[in-house]
Each structure stands twice: as structure tokens, then as C-alpha cells.
C-alpha positions in Angstrom: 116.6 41.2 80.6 120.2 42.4 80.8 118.8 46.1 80.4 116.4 45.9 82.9 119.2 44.5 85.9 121.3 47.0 85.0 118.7 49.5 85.3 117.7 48.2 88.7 121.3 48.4 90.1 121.7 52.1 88.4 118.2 52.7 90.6 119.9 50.8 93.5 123.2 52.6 93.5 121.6 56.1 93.2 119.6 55.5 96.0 122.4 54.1 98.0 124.5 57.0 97.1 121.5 59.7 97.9 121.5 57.3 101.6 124.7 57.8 102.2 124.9 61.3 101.4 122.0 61.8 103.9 124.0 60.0 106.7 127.2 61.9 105.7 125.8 65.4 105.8 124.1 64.5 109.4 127.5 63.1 110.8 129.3 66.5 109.9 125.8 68.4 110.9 125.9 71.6 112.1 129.2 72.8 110.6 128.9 76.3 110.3 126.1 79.1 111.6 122.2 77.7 112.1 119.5 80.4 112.1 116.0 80.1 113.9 113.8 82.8 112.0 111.1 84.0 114.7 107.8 85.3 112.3 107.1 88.2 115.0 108.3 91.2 116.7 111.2 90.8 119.1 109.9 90.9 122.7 107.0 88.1 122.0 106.5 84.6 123.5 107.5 83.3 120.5 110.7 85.6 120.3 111.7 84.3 124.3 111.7 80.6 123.4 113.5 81.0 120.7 116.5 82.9 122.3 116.1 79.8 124.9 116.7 77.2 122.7 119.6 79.3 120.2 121.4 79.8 123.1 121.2 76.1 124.5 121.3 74.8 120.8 125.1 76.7 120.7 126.6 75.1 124.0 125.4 71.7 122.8 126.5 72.2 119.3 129.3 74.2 119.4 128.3 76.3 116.5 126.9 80.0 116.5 122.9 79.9 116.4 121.2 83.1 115.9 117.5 84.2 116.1 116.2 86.4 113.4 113.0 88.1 113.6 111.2 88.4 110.3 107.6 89.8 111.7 104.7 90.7 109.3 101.8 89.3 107.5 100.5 87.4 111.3 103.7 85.1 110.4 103.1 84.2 106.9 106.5 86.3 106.5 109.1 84.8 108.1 107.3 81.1 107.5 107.5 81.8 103.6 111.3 82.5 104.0 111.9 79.3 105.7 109.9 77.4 103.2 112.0 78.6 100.2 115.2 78.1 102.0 117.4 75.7 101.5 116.3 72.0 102.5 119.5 71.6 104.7 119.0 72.1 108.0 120.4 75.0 108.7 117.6 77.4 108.9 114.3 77.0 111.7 111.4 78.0 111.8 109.9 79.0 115.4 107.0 77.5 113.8 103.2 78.4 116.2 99.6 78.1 116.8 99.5 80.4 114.2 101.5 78.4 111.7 98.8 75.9 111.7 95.8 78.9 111.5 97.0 80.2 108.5 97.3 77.1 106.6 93.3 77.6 106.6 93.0 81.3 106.7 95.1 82.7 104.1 93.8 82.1 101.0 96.7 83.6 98.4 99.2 82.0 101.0 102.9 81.9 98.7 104.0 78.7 100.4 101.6 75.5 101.3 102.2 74.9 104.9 101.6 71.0 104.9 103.8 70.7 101.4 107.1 73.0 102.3 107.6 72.9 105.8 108.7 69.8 107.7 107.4 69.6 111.7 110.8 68.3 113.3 109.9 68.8 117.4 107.3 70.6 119.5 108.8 72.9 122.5 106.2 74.2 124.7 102.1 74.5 124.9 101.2 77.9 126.3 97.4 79.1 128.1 96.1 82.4 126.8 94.5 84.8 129.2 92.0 87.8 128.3 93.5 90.8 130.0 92.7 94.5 130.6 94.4 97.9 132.0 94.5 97.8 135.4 92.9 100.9 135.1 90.0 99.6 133.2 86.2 99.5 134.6 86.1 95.8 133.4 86.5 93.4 136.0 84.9 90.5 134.2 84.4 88.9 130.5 80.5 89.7 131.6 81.8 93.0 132.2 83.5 93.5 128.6 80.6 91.9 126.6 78.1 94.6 128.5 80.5 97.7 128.2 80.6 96.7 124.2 77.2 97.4 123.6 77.9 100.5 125.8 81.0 102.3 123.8 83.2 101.5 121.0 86.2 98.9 122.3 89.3 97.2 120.3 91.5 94.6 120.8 95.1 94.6 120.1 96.4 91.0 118.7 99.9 89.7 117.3 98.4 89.9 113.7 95.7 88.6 111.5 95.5 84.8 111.9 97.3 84.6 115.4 96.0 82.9 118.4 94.6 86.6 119.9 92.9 87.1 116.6 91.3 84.0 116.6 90.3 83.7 120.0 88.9 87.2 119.7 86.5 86.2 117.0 85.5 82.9 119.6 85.1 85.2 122.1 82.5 87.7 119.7 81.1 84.5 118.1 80.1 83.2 121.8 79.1 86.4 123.2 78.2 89.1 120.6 80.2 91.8 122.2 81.1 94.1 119.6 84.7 94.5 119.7 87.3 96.1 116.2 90.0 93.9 116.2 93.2 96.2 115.8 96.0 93.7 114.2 100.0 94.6 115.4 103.2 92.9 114.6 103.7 90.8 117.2 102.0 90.2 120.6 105.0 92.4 122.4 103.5 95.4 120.4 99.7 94.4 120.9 100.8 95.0 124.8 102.9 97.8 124.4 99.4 99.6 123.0 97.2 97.9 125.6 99.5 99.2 128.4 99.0 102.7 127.0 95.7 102.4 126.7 95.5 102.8 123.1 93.3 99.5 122.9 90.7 97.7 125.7 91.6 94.4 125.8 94.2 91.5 124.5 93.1 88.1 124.2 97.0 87.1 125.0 99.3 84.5 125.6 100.2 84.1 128.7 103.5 84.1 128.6 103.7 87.5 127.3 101.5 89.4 129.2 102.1 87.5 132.7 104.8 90.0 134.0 102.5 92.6 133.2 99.7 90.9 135.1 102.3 90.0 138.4 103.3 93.6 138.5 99.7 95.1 138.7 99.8 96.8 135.0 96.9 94.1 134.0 94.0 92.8 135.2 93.2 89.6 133.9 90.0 88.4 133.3 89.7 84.8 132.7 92.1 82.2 131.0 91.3 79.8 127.6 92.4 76.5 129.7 89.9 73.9 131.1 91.6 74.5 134.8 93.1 77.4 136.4 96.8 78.8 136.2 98.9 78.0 139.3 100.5 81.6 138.7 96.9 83.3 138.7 95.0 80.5 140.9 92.0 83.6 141.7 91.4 84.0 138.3 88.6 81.9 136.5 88.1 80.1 133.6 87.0 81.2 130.6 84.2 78.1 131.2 83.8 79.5 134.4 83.2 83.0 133.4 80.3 81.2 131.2 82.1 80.9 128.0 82.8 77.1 127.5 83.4 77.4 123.6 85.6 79.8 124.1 88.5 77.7 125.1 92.5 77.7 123.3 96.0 76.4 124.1 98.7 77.3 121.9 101.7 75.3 121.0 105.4 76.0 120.0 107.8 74.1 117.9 110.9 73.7 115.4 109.9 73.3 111.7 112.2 73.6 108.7 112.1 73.5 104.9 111.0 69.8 103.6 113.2 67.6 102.1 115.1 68.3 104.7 117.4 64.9 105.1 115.8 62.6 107.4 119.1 62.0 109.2 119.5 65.3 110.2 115.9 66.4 111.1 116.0 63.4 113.6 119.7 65.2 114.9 117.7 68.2 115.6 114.7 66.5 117.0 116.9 64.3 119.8 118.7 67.5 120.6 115.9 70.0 121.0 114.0 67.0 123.4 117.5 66.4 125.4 117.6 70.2 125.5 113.6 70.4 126.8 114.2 67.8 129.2 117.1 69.5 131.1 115.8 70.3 134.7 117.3 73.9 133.9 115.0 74.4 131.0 111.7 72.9 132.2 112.5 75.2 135.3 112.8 78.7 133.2 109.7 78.0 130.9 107.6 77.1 133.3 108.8 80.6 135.3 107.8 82.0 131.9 104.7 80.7 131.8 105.2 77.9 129.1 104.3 74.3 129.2 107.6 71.9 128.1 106.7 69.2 125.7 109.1 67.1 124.2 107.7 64.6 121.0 109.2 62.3 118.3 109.2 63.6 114.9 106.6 61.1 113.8 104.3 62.6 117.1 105.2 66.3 115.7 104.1 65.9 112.5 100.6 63.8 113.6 99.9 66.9 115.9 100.9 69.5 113.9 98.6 67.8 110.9 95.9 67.6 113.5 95.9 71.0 114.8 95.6 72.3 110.9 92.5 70.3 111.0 90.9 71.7 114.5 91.5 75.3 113.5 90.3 74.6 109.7 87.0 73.5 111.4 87.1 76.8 113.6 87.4 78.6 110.9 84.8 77.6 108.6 82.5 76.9 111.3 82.8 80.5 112.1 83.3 82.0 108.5 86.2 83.7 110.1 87.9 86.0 107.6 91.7 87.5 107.1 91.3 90.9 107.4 
């Protein structure tokens, strides 16, 4: 009897001790420098939001905060390195739409999405719009299905497994417009090829094609939301345009590596949401074509699980390969 009480306080005081050490590291947390690893090209919508919150993250914190862009693999590279980084808070992920994709489309995947990485706050929602050259024929999604069967057309994306990708597939699923998906390292680069003309069309998120689209350089065609973009109010729906099924909003938000101390992924989660909720910063997303969200880290990780399981569905519904 004597050996089991003083196994149950040995129990008890390691806990307590592994408590305390969890409230001691988040009192002293951040310390020294955080990093926010973006898994794309500099340039991207995923790249501008996370030089918005570094920068706000560093005047809040007093501590530098840096964005590093680790592109390749549609993500999968700079998501593994946060997964095997230390469980300390100190490095992000600029986690995505696509996070949540390839937890279902890449098969050999060298981290488990739902088992290493830890959903601590969402940041934004985003539309997607199709767009062309302004210099294109195609005026319409009617338009790009029937010039398909016409002549051979691509379509740029940020990678295999990104929103573009996948909503490109929709799109061929729905329609059978024979399209070559042509795969890039970020959604800045899938535009940088479509504004040469060295592709036809970008399924693409809006935020990083809508300067492009203001200044006359591309023609959009319809957007993946179930209403119409105050910043494009003449341009339809992708329901609209005919295409119901063909319908996808994408979502931003801060991840890191689990087993991440609870204290201190609820220090990051309060200060990303007080940071999202500034006037200022609702103000310069929406100018950027984001949505601000702000969630409870309980509410991230239910919508994060939940959007695994919508594009899982998508994905086998559609036998939708990595290419």
C-alpha cells in the first residue's frame, strides 16, 4: 500500500513539475527570434499575410519575427520542416487550404498532418477567381471549356495539391474541358507565366491575382464563392456561369509543431486574434482581398479537422491524383 502512495505522489509531482514548467516557459514566451516558415514562393497570398502578421507579431512582442519561405513539393516542404521542429513555440507554420489537401493527396507524405502539427489560430478565408490574359479570346468559363476541345490549353497553379490544382480538376471534372495542368512554386510564379502568356488560365486566389485584374492585365472569368466579390461586383459566379459544383474558399492560419505547450499555444492564439481584430489589420486584408477571421484554438482545430475531411471526400470522389 505504501508503494503504491508513493508512486502516485511520484506520478503527481512529475506532472505538477511538467505543469509548471509549461506555465513557466509561456510567462518568459517569446524570448528570443520566432520564425513563420511560408511553404511557397515569396510574392504569394500566403507569403503577404505572413509578412502582415511577423511584422505586427514584432511590435506586440518586442522580439524579431521573421518569415522564411521554404517553397516546393505544393507545401509539403516547408510543412515537414515545421513538423520536425522543435515543439516550442518558436517556429510557425503559415499553415493553408492546401495543408489540409495534402493530408489526403500525398500518399508517401514524411510527416502526418493531423499527428505533428498543432492548429493554434485561423487568419483569413480567401475567394478564388478563374482568370485569363487580358489578351485572351476567352471571355467566359463557357468560353474556356469550348476553346479546350478547340486547341491545347494549360493552367498554371501554386503546385500539386494547392487550391488552383484542385479546383482545376473541379472545374475538368464538371465541365470536361481538356485542360494540362502545369504545376509552379507558388501562386506568384503561376502568374508571373500566365501574365506572359506562357499558360491560358489560373484558377487563382484572389488575393494574388486581384492587382493584376484592377490594372487590366487579367480578365477574370467567374469566382468559386456562392455571391459576388465587392471588388469585381460584374463578374459572376462560378454557379452563375453554370458550374455549381465548382465552388472553393480557401483559409489561412498559424500551425506549429505538436506538443507544443498548451500555455503557450494559447499565448499565440490570443495575440494573433487581438492582432486580427485591430481596425488597422481588418482594413489592409480586406484591401488585399482577404477575409479576417479570428477563432479559439479549440474552433481551429475542429475546422481545420473538418476541412481535411471535405477535401478527403473531394478527393476520392474525384480519384484526383498527385501528379
Amino acid at each position: 500500500m505504501k508503494a503504491k502512495v508513493k508512486a502516485a505522489v511520484a506520478v503527481f509531482m512529475v506532472v505538477g513539475g511538467l505543469i509548471a514548467a509549461g506555465t513557466a516557459a509561456a510567462q518568459s514566451y517569446p524570448n528570443r527570434l520566432v520564425k513563420i516558415v511560408v511553404p511557397f514562393a515569396p510574392g504569394g497570398g500566403t507569403d503577404v499575410m505572413a509578412r502582415n502578421i511577423a511584422q505586427k507579431l514584432n511590435e506586440a512582442w518586442s522580439q524579431p519575427v521573421v518569415v522564411e519561405n521554404r517553397a516546393g513539393a505544393g507545401g509539403i516542404i516547408g510543412a515537414d520542416a515545421v513538423a520536425k521542429s522543435p515543439p516550442d513555440g518558436y517556429t510557425f507554420l503559415l499553415g493553408t487550404t492546401t495543408t489540409a489537401i495534402n493530408a489526403s493527396l500525398v500518399v508517401n507524405s514524411p510527416y502526418d498532418m493531423q499527428r505533428d502539427l498543432q492548429p493554434v489560430a485561423m487568419l483569413s478565408f480567401y475567394p478564388m477567381a478563374a482568370v485569363v490574359p487580358a489578351s485572351s479570346p476567352v471571355r467566359s468559363l463557357q468560353d474556356l471549356v469550348a476553346l479546350s476541345h478547340k486547341q491545347a490549353l494549360t493552367a498554371g497553379s501554386g503546385g500539386n495539391g494547392t487550391p488552383q490544382h484542385l479546383v482545376l480538376e473541379m472545374f475538368k471534372g464538371a465541365t470536361g474541358a481538356k485542360i494540362v495542368h502545369v504545376p509552379y512554386k507558388g501562386g506568384a510564379p503561376a502568374l508571373v507565366a500566365l501574365l506572359g502568356a506562357q499558360n491560358d488560365v489560373v484558377f487563382s486566389l484572389w488575393p494574388e491575382c486581384l492587382t493584376h485584374v484592377k490594372a487590366g492585365k487579367l480578365r477574370a472569368l467567374a469566382v468559386t464563392t456562392d455571391t459576388r466579390l465587392a471588388q469585381i461586383a460584374d463578374v459572376p459566379t462560378t454557379a452563375e456561369a453554370g458550374f455549381p459544383s465548382v465552388q472553393a474558399t480557401g483559409w489561412q492560419g498559424v500551425m506549429v509543431r505538436a506538443g507544443t505547450p498548451k500555455e503557450i499555444v494559447a499565448k499565440i492564439n490570443a495575440e494573433v486574434n487581438s492582432i486580427m481584430a485591430a481596425p488597422e489589420m481588418k482594413s489592409r486584408i480586406v484591401e488585399q482581398g482577404f477575409m479576417p477571421v479570428t477563432m479559439g484554438v479549440g474552433e481551429t482545430e475542429k475546422f481545420v479537422s473538418a476541412d481535411v475531411e471535405r477535401w478527403g471526400k473531394i478527393i476520392r470522389d474525384g480519384n484526383i491524383k498527385a501528379e
